[in-house]
Backbone and ligand atoms as CSV (ligand in chain L), in Angstrom:
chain,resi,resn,atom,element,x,y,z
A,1,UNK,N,N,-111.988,92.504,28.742
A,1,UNK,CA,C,-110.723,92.655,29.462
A,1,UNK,C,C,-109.568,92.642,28.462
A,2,UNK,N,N,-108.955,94.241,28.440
A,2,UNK,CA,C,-107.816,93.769,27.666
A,2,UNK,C,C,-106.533,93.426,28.040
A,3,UNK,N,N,-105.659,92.756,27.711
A,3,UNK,CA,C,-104.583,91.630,27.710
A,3,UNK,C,C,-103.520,92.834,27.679
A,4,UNK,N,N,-102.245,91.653,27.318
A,4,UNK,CA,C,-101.377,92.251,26.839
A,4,UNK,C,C,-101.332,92.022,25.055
A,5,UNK,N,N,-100.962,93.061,24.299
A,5,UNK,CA,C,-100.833,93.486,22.797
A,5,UNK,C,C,-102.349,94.187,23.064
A,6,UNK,N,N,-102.848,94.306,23.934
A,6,UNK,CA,C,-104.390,94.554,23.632
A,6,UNK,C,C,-105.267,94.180,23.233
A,7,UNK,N,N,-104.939,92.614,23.569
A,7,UNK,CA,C,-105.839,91.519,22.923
A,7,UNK,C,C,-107.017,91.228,23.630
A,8,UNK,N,N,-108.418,91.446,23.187
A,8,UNK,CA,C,-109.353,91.563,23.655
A,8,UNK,C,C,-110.856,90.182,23.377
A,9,UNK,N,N,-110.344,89.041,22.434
A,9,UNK,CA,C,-110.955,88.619,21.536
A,9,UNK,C,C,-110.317,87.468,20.673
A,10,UNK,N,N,-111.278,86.217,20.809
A,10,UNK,CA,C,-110.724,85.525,19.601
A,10,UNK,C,C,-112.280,85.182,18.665
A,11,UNK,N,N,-111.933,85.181,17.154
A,11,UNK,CA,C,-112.725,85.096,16.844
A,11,UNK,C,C,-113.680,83.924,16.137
A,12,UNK,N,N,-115.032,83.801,16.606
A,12,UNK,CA,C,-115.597,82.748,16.428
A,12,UNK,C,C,-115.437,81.852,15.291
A,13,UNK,N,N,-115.324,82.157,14.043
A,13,UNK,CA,C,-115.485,82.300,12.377
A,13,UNK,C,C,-113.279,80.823,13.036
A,14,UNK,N,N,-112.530,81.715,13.506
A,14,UNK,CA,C,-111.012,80.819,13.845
A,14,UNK,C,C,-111.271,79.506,14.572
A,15,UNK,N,N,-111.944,80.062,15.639
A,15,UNK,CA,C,-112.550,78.462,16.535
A,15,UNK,C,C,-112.746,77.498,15.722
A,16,UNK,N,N,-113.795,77.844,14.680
A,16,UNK,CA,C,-114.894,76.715,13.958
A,16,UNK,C,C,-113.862,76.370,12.925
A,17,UNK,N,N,-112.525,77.258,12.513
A,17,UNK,CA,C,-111.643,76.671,11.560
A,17,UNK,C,C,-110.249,75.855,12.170
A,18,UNK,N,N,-109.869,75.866,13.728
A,18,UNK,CA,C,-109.381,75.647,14.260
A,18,UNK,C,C,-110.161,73.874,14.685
A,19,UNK,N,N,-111.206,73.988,14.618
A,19,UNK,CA,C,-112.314,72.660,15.053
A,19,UNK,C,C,-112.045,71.903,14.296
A,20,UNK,N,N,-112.024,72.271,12.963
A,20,UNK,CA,C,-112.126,71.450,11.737
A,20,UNK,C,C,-110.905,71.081,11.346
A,21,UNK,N,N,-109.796,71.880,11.519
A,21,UNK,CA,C,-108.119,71.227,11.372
A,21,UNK,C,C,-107.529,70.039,12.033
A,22,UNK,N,N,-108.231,70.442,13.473
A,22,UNK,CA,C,-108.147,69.401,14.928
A,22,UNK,C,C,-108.768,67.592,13.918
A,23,UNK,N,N,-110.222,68.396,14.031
A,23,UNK,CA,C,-110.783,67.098,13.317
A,23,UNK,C,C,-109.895,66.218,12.208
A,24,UNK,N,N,-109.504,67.096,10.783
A,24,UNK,CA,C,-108.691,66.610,9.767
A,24,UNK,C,C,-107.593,65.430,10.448
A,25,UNK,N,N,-106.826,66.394,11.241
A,25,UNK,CA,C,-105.425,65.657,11.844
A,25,UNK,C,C,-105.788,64.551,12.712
A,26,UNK,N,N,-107.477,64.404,13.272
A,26,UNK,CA,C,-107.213,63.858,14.390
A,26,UNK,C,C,-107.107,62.123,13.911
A,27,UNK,N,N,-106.285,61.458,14.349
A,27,UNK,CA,C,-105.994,61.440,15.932
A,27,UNK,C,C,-104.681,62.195,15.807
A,28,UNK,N,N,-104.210,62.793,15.091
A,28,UNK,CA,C,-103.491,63.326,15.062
A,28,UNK,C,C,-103.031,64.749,16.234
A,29,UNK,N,N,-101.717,64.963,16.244
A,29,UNK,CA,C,-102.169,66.506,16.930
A,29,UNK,C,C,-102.363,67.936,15.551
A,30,UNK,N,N,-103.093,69.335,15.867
A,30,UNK,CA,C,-103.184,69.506,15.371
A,30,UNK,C,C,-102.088,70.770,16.165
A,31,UNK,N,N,-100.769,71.972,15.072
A,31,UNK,CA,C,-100.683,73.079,15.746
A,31,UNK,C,C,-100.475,73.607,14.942
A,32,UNK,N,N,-100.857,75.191,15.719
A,32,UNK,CA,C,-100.563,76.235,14.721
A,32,UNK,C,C,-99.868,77.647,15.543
A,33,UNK,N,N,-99.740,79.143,15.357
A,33,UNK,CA,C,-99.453,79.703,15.963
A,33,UNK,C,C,-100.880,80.973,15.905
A,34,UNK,N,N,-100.800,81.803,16.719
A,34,UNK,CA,C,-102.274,82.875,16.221
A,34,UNK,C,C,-101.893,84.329,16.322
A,35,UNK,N,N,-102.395,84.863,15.696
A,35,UNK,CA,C,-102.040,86.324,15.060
A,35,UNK,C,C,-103.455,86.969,15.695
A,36,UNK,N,N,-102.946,88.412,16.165
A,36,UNK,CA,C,-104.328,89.393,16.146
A,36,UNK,C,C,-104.217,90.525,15.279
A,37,UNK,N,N,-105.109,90.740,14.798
A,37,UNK,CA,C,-105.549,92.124,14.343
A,37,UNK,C,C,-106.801,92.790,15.140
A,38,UNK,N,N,-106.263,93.958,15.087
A,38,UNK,CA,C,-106.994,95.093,15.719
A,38,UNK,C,C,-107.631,94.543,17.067
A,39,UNK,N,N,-107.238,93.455,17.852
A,39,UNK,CA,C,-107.343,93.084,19.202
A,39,UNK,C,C,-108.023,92.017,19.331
A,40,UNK,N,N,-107.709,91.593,17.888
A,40,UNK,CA,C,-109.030,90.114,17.995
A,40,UNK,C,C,-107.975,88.578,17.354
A,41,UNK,N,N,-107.793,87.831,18.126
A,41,UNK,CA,C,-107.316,86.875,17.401
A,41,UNK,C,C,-108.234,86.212,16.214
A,42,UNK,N,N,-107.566,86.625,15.185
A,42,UNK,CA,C,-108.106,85.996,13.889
A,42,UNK,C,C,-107.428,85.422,12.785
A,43,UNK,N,N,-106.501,85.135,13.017
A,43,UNK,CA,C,-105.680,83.734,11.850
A,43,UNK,C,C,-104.680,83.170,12.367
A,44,UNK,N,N,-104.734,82.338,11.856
A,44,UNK,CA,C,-103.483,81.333,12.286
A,44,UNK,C,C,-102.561,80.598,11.659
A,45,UNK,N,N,-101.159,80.296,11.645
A,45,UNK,CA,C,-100.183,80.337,10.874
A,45,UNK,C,C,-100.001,78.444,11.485
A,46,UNK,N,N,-100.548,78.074,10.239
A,46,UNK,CA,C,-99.793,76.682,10.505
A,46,UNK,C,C,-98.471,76.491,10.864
A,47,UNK,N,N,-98.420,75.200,11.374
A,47,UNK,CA,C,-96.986,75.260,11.865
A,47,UNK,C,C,-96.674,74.019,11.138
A,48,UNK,N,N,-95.651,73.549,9.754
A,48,UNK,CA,C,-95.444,73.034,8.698
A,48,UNK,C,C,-95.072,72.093,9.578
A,49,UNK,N,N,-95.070,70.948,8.709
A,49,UNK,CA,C,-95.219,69.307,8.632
A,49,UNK,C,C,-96.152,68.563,9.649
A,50,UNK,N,N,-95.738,67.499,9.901
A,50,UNK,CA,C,-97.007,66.537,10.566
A,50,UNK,C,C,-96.802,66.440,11.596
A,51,UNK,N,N,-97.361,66.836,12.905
A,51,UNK,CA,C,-97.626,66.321,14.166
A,51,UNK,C,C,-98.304,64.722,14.098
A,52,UNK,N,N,-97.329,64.419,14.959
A,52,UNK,CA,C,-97.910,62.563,15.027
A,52,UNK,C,C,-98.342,62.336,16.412
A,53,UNK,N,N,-97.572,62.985,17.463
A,53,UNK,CA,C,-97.580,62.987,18.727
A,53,UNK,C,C,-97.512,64.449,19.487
A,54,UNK,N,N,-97.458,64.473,20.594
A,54,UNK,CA,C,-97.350,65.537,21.540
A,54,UNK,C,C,-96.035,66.191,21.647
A,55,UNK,N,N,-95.075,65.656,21.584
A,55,UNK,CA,C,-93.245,65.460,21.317
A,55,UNK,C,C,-93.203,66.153,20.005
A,56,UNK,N,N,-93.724,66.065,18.875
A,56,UNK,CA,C,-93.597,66.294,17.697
A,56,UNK,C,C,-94.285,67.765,17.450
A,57,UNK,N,N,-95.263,68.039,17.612
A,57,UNK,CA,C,-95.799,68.969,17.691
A,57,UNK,C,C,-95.289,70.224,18.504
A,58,UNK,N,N,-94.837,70.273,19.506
A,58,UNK,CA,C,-93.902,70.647,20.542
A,58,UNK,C,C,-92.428,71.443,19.645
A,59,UNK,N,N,-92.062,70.335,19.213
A,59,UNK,CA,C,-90.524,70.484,18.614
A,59,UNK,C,C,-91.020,71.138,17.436
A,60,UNK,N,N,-92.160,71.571,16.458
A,60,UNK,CA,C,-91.930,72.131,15.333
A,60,UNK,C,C,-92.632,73.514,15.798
A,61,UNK,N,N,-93.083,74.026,17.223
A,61,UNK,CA,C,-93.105,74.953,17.235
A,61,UNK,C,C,-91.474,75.466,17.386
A,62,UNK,N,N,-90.888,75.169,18.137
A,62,UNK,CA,C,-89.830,75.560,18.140
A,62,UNK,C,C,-88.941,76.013,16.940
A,63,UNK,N,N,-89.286,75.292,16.237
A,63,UNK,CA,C,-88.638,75.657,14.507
A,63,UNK,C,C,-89.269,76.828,13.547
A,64,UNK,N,N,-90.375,77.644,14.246
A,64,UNK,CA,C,-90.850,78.528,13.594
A,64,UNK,C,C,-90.410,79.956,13.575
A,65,UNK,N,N,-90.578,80.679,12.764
A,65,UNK,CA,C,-89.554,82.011,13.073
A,65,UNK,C,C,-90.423,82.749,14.363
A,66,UNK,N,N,-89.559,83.763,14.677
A,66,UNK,CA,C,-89.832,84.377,15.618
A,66,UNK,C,C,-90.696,85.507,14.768
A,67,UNK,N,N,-92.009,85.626,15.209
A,67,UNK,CA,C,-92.676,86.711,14.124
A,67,UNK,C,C,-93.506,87.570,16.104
A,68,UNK,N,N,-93.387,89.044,15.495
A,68,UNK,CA,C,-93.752,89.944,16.295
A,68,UNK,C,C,-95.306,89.656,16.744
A,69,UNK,N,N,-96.151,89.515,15.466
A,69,UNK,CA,C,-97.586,89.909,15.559
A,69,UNK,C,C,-98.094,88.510,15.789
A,70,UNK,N,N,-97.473,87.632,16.116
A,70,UNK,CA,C,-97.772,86.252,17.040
A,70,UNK,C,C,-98.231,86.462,18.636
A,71,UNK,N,N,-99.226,86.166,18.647
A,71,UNK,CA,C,-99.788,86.475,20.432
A,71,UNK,C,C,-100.216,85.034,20.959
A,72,UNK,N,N,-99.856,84.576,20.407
A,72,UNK,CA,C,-99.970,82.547,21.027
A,72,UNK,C,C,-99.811,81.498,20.339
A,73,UNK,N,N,-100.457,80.996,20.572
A,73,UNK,CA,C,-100.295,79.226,20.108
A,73,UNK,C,C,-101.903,78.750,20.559
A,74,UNK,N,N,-101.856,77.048,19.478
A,74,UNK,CA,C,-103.309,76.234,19.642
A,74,UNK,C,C,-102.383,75.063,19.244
A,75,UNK,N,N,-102.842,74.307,20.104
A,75,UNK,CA,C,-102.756,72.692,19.391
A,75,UNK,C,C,-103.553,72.014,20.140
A,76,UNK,N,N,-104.139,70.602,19.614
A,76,UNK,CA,C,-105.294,69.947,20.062
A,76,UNK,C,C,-104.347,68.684,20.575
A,77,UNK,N,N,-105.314,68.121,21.357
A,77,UNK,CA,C,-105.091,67.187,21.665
A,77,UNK,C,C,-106.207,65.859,21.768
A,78,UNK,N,N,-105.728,64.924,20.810
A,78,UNK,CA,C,-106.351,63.628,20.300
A,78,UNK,C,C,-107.064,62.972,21.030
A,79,UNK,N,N,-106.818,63.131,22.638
A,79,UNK,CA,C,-107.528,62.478,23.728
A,79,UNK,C,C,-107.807,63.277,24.678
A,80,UNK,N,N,-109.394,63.087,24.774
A,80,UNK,CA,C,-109.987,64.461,25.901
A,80,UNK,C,C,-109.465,64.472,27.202
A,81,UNK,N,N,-108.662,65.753,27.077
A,81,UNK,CA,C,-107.940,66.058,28.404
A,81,UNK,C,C,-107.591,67.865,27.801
A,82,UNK,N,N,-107.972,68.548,28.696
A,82,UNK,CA,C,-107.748,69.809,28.623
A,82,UNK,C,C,-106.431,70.658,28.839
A,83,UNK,N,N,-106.369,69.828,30.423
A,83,UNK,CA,C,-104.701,70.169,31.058
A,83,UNK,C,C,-103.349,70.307,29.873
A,84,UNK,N,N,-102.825,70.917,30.425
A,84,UNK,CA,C,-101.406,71.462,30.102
A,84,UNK,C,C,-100.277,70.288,30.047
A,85,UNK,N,N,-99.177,70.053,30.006
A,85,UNK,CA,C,-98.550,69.348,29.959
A,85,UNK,C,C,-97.361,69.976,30.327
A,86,UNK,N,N,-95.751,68.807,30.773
A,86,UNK,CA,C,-95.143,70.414,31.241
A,86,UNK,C,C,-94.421,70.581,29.918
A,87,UNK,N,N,-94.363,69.880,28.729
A,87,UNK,CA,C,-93.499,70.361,27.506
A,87,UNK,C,C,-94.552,71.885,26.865
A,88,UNK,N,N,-96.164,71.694,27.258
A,88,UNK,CA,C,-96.580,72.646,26.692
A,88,UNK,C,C,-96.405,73.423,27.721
A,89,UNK,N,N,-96.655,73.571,28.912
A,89,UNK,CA,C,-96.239,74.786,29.682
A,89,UNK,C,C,-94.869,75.735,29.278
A,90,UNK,N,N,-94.103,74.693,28.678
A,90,UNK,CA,C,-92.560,75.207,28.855
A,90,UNK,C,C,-92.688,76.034,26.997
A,91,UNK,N,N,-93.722,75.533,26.118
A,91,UNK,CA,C,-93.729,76.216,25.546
A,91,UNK,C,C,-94.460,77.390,25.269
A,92,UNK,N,N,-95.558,77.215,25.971
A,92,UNK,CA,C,-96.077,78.576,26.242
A,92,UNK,C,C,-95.401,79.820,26.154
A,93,UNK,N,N,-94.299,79.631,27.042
A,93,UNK,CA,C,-93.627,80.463,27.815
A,93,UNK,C,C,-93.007,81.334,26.419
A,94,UNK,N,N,-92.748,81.033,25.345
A,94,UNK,CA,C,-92.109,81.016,24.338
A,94,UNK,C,C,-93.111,81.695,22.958
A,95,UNK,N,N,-94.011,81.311,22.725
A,95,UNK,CA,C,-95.041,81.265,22.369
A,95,UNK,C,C,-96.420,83.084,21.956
A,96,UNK,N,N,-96.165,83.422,23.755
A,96,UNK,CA,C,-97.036,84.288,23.772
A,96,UNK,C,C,-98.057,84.099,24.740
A,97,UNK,N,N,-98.989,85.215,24.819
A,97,UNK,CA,C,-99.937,85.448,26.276
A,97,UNK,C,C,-100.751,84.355,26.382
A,98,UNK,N,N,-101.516,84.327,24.697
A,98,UNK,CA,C,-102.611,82.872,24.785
A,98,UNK,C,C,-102.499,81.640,24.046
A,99,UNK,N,N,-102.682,80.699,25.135
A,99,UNK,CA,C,-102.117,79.619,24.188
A,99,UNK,C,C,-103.117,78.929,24.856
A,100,UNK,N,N,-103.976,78.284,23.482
A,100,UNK,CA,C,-105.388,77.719,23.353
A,100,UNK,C,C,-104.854,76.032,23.290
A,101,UNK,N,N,-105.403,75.561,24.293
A,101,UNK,CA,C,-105.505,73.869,23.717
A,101,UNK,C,C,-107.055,73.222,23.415
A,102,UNK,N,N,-107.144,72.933,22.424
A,102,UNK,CA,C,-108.393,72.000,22.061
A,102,UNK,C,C,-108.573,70.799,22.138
A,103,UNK,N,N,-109.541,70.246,22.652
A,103,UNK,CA,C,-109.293,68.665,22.241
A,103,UNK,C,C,-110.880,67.996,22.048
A,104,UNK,N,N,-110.198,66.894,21.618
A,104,UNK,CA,C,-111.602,66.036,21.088
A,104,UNK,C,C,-112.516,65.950,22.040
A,105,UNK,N,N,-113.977,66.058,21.716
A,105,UNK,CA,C,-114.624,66.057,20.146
A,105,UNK,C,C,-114.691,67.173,19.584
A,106,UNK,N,N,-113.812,67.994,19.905
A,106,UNK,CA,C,-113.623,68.934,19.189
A,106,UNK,C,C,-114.730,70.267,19.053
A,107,UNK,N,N,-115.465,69.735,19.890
A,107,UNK,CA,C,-116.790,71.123,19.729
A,107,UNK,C,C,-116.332,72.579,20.165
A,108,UNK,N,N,-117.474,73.057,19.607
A,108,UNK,CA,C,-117.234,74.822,19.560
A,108,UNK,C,C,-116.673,75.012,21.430
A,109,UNK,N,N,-116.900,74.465,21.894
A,109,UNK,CA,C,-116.608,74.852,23.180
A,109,UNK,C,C,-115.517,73.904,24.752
A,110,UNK,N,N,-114.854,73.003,23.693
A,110,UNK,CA,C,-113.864,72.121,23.526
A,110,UNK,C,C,-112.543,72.717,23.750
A,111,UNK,N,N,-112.362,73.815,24.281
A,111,UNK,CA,C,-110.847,74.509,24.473
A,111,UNK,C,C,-110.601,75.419,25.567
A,112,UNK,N,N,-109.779,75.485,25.738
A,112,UNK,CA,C,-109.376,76.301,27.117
A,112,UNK,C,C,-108.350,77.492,26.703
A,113,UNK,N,N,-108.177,78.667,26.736
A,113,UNK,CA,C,-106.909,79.497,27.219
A,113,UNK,C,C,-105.787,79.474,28.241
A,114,UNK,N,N,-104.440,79.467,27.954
A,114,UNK,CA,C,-103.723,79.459,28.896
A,114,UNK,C,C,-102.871,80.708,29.043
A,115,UNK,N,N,-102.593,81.573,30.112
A,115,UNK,CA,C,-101.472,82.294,29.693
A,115,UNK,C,C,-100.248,81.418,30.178
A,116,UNK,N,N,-98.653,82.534,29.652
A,116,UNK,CA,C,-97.238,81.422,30.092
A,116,UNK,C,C,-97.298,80.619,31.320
A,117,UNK,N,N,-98.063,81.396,32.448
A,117,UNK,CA,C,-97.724,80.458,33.960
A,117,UNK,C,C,-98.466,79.313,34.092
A,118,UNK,N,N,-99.512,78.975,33.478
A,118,UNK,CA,C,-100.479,78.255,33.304
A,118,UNK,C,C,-101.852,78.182,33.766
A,119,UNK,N,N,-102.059,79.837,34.159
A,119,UNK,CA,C,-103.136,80.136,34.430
A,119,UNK,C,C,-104.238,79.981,33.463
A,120,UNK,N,N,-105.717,79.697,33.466
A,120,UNK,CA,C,-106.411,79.977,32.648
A,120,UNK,C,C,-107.138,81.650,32.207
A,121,UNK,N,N,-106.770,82.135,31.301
A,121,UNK,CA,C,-107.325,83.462,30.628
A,121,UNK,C,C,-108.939,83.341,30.338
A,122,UNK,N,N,-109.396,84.455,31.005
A,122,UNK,CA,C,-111.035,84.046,30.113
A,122,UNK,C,C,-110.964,85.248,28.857
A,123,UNK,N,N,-111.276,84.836,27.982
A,123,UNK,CA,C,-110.675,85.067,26.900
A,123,UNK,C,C,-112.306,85.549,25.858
A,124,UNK,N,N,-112.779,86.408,25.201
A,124,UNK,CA,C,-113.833,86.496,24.608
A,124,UNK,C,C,-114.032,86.323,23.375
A,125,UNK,N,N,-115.463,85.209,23.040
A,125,UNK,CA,C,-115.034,85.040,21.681
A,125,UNK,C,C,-116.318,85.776,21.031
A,126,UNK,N,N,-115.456,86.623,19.721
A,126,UNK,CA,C,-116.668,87.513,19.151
A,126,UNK,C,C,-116.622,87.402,17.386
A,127,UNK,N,N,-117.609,87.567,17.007
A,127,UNK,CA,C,-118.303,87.251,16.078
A,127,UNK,C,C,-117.656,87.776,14.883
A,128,UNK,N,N,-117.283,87.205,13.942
A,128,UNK,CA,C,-116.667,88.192,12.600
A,128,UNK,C,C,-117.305,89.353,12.188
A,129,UNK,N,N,-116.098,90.124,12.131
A,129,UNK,CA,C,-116.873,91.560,11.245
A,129,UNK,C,C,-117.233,91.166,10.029
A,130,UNK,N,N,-117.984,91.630,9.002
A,130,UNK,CA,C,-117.931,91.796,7.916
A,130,UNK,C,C,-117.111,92.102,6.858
A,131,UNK,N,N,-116.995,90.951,6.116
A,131,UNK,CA,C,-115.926,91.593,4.567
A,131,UNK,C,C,-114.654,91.146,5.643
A,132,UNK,N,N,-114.412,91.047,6.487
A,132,UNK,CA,C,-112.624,90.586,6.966
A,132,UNK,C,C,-111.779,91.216,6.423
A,133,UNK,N,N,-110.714,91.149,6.170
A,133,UNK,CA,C,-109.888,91.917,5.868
A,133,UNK,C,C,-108.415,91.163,4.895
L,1,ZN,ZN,ZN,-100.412,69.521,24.716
């Protein structure tokens, strides 16, 4: 199903590096913003300095430039709970179509898609090409 930008895909190879950032920071929060190429979300643009809390993390998306080829957001959350929040709803909105929350324990299958309204996106995750780019 394709999206809007024609986003069709996030890719597995980001999850498992997205898992492991979560982990680093945790209990920390972890965020970043996510980029697609050719219809597949595949990198992600940290979002500079330290998330300590949910408040914090929140406010330094806000401080990031406005970049075109941004199609969402990820940040984890330290205590298993999937749901939205309304500071992240409100940033969604801001953000882009998918905005992934992860949370502990962090496994491959530990995250949800949201689009801005707070619907959940089913979202497909596919396997790295070869050689990347
Ligand atoms: Zn949150």
């Amino acid at each position: 199903m394709a999206g809007k930008n024609g986003v069709t895909g996030i890719s597995r190879d980001l999850i498992k590096l997205i898992m492991e950032a979560s982990k680093s920071s945790h209990p920390h929060e972890f965020a970043a913003l996510l980029r697609a190429e050719k219809g597949v979300i595949s990198e992600m643009l940290l979002v500079p300095g330290t998330a300590s809390d949910e408040d914090s993390a929140i406010m330094m998306f806000h401080m990031m430039p406005i970049d075109r080829s941004i199609v969402g957001s990820v940040h984890s959350h330290p205590v298993h709970d999937l749901r939205y929040s309304d500071a992240d709803l409100h940033m969604f909105g801001s953000k882009g179509a998918y905005n992934f929350i992860v949370t502990y324990p962090y496994g491959e299958n530990d995250w949800v898609c949201y689009n801005p309204r707070g619907e959940r996106v089913a979202i497909q995750v596919v396997e790295d090409q070869a050689g990347g780019n």
